[in-house]
C-alpha positions as a Markdown table, in Angstrom:
| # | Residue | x | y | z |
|---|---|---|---|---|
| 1 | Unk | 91.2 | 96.9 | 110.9 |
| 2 | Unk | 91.7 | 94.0 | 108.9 |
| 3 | Unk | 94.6 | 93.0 | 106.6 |
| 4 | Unk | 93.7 | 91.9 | 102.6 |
| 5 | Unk | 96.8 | 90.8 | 101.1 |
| 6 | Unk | 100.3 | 91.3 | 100.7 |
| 7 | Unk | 102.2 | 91.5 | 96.6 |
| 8 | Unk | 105.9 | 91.1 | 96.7 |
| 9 | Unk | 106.8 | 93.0 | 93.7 |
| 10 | Unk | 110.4 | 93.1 | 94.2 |
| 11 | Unk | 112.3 | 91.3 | 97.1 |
| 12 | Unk | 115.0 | 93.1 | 99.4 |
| 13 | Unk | 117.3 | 89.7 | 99.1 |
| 14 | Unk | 118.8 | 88.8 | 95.7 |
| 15 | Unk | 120.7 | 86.1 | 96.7 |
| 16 | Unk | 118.8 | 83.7 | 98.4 |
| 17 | Unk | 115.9 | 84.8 | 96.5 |
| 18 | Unk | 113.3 | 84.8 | 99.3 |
| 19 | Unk | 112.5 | 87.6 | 102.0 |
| 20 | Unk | 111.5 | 86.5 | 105.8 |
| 21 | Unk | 109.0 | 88.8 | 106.4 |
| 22 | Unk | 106.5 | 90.0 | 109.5 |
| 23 | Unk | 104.3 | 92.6 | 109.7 |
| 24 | Unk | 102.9 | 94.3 | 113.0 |
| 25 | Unk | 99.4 | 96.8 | 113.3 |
| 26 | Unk | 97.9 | 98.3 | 116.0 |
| 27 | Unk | 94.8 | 100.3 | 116.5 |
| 28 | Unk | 95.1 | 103.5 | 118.8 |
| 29 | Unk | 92.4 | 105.4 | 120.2 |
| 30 | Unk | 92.7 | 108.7 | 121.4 |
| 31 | Unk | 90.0 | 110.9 | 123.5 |
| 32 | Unk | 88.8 | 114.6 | 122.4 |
| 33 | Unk | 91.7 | 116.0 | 124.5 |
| 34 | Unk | 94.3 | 113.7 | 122.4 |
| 35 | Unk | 94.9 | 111.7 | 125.2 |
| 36 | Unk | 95.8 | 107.8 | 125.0 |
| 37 | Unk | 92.7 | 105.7 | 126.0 |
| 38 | Unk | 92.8 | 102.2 | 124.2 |
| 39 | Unk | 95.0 | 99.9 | 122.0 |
| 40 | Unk | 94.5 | 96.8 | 120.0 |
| 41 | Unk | 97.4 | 95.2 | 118.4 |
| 42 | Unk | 98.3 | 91.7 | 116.1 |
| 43 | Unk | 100.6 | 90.3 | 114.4 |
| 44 | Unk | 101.7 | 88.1 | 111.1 |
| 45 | Unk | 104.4 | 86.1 | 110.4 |
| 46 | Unk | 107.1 | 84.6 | 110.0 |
| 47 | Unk | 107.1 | 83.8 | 106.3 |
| 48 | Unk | 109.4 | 83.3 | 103.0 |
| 49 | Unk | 108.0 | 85.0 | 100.1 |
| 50 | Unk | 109.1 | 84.8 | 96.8 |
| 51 | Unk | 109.3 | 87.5 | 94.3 |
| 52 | Unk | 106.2 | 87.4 | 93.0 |
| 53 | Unk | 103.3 | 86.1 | 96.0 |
| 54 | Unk | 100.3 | 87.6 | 96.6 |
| 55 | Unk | 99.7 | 86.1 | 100.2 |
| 56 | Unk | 95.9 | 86.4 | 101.3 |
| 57 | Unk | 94.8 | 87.4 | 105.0 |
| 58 | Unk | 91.5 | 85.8 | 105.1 |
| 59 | Unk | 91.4 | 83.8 | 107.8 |
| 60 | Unk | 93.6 | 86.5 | 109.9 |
| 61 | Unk | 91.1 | 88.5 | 112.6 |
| 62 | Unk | 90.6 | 92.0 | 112.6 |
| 63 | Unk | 91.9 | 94.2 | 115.7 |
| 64 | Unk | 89.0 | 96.4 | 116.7 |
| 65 | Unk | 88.6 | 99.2 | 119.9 |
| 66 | Unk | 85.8 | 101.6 | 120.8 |
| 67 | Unk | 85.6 | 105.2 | 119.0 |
| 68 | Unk | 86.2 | 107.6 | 121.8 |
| 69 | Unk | 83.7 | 110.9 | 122.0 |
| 70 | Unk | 85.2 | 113.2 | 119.7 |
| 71 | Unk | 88.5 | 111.4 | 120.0 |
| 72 | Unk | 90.1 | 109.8 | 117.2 |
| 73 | Unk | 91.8 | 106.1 | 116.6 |
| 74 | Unk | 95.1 | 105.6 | 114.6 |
| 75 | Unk | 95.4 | 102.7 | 112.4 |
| 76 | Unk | 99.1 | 101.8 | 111.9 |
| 77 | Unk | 101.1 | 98.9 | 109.9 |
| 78 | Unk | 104.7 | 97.8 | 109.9 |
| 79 | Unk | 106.4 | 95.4 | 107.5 |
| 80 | Unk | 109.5 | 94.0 | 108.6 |
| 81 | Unk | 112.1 | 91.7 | 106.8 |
| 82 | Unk | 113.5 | 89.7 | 109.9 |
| 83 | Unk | 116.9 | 88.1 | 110.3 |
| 84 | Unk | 116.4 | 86.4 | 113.4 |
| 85 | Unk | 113.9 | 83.8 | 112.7 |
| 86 | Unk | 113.2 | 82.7 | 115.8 |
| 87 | Unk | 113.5 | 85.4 | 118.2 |
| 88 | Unk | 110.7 | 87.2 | 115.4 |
| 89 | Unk | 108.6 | 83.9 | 116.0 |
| 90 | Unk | 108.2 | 84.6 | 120.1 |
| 91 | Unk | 107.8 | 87.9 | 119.8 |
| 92 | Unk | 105.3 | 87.2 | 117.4 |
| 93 | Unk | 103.6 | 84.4 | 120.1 |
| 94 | Unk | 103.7 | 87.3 | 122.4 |
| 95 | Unk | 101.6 | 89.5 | 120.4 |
| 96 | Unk | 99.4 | 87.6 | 119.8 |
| 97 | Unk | 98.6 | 86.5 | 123.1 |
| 98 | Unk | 97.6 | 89.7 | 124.2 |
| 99 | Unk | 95.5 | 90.9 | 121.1 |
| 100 | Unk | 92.2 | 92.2 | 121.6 |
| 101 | Unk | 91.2 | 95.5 | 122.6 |
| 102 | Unk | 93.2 | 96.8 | 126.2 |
| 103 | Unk | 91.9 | 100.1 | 128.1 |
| 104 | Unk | 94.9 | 102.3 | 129.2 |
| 105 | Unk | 94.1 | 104.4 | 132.3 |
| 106 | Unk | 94.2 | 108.3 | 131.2 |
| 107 | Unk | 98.0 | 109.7 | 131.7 |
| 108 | Unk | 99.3 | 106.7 | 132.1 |
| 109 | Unk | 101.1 | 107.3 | 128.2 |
| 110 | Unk | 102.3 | 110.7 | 127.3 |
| 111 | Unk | 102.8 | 111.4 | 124.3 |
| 112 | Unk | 102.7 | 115.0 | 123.3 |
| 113 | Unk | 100.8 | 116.8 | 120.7 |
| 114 | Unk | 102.9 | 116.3 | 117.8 |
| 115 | Unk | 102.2 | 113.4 | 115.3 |
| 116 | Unk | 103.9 | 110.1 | 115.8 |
| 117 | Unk | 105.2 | 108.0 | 112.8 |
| 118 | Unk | 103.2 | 104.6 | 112.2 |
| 119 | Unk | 106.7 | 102.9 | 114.3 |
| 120 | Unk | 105.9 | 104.8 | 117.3 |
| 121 | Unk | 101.9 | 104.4 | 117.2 |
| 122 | Unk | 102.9 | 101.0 | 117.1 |
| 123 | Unk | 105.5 | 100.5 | 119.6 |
| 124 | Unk | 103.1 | 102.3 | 121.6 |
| 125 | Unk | 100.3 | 100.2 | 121.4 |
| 126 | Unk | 103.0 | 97.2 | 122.4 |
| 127 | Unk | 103.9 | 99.2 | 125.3 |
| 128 | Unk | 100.5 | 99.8 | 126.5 |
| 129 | Unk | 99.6 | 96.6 | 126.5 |
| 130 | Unk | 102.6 | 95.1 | 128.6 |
| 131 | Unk | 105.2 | 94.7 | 126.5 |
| 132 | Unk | 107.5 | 97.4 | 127.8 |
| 133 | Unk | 110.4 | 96.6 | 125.2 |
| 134 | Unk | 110.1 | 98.5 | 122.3 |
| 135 | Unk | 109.7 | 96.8 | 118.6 |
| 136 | Unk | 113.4 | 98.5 | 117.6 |
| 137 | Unk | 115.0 | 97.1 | 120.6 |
| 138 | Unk | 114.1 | 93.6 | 120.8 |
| 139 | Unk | 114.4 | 93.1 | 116.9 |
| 140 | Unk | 117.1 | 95.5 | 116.3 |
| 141 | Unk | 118.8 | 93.4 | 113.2 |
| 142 | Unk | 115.2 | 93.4 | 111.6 |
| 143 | Unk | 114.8 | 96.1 | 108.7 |
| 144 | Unk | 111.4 | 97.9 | 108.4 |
| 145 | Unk | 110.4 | 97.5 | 105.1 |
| 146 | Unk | 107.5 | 100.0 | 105.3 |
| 147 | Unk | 105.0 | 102.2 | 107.4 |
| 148 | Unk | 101.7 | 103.1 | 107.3 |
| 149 | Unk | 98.7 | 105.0 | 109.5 |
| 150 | Unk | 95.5 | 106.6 | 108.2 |
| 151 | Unk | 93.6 | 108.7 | 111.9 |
| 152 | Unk | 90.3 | 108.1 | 111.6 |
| 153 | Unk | 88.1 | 110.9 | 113.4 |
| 154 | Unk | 84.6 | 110.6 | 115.3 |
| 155 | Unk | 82.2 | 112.3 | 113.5 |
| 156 | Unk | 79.2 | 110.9 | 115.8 |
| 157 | Unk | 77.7 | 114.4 | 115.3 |
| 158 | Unk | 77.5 | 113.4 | 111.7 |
| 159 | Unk | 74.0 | 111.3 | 111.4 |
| 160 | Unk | 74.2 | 111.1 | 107.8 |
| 161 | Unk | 77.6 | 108.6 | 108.0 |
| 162 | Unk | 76.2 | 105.7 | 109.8 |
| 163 | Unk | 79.0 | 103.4 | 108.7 |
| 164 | Unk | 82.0 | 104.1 | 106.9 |
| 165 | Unk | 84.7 | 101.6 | 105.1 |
| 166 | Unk | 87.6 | 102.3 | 103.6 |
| 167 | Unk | 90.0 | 100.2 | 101.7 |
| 168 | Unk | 93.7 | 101.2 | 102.6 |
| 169 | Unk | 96.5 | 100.7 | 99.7 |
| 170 | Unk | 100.5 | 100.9 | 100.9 |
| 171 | Unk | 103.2 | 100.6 | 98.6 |
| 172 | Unk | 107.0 | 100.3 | 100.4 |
| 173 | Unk | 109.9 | 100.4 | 98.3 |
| 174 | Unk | 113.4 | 101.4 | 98.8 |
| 175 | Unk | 116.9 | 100.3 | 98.7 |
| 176 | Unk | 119.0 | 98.3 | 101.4 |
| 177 | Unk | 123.3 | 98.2 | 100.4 |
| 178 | Unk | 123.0 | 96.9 | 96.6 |
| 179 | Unk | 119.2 | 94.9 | 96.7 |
| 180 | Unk | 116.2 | 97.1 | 96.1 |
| 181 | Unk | 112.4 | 95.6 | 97.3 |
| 182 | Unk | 109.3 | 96.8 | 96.9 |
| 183 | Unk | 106.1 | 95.5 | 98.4 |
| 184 | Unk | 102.6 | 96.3 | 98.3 |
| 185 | Unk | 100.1 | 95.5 | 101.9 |
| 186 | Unk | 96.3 | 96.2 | 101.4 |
| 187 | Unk | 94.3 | 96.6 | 104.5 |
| 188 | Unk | 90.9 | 97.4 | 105.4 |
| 189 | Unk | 89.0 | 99.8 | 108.1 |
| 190 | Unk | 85.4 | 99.7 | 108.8 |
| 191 | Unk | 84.0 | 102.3 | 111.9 |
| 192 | Unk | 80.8 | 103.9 | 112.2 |
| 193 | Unk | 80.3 | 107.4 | 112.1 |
| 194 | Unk | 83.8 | 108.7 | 111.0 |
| 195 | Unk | 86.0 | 111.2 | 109.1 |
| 196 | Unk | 89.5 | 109.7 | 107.6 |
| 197 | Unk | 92.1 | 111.3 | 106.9 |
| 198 | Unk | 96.2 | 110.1 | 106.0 |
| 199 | Unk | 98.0 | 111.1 | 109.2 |
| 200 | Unk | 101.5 | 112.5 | 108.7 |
| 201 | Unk | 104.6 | 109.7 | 108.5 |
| 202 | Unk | 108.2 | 110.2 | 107.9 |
């Protein structure tokens, strides 16, 4: 998973003019019996963006984890607007530190059957990988913006898809007391041997 570029069509704040913004992903994985096996997670940010910026993600590394058997993996996104620069700046450290691709002993997370919204995929993933407080409680004056996950499914059994990309458009918009924002994140997935479909957010 690798992030393209992010359009700020319309900011949240109409005063100042500028939005701080962050945005958090995470890859999942899941084995055949929906069971919580690996996690990769990053993390962007802090930045002021003007009504306006297209903000390119070249030089930003992908997050990558093995396909389970029959499993699935979870690609989710958040964008945040952050009113606490500098606590969003450690966490942020603190992601980052830990990205890369963590093994999560089977049991050790459960989460149920039911589909998770992008937020919980990704506080998940945090979780797993040792950061125990959840996103919404250590940036609980931070809005989210926006969510987004696509599941990506093994299809190993499937010779004829060697390689699969896919290139991942979100649009957020919404309201927020008087200000309106809308934003638009493009991200990219590339796995071998898979099926894709949109999983379900609220």
């Amino acid at each position: 998973m690798k992030l393209s570029q992010l359009k700020a069509v319309n900011l949240e704040e109409t005063l100042t003019r500028k939005d701080e913004l962050m945005m958090t992903w995470s890859l999942t994985a899941f084995d055949s019996k929906n069971r919580l096996v690996g996690v990769a997670s990053s993390a962007w940010g802090v930045e002021k963006v003007q009504k306006g910026a297209v903000l390119s993600f070249e030089n930003q590394a992908p997050v990558q984890v093995s396909m389970p058997k029959g499993g699935k993996v979870v690609a989710s996104l958040l964008l945040i607007e952050v009113d606490d620069y500098s606590q969003a700046q450690q966490w942020i450290k603190r992601v980052r530190d830990i990205n890369g691709w963590i093994q999560v002993p089977v049991g050790f997370f459960e989460i149920g059957a039911e589909l998770l919204t992008p937020l919980k995929y990704v506080t998940t993933a945090l979780a797993a990988a040792g950061m125990g407080v959840q996103l919404t409680d250590r940036l609980d004056k931070d809005d989210v913006l926006g969510q987004s996950s696509v599941e990506l499914r093994d299809s190993s059994n499937d010779r004829q898809k060697k390689e699969t990309a896919m290139h991942v458009p979100a649009r957020f918009s919404g309201r927020h007391l008087r200000d309106s924002f809308e934003y638009q994140v493009d991200y990219d997935i590339r796995l071998r041997r898979i099926k894709i479909k949109p999983a379900s957010s609220r």
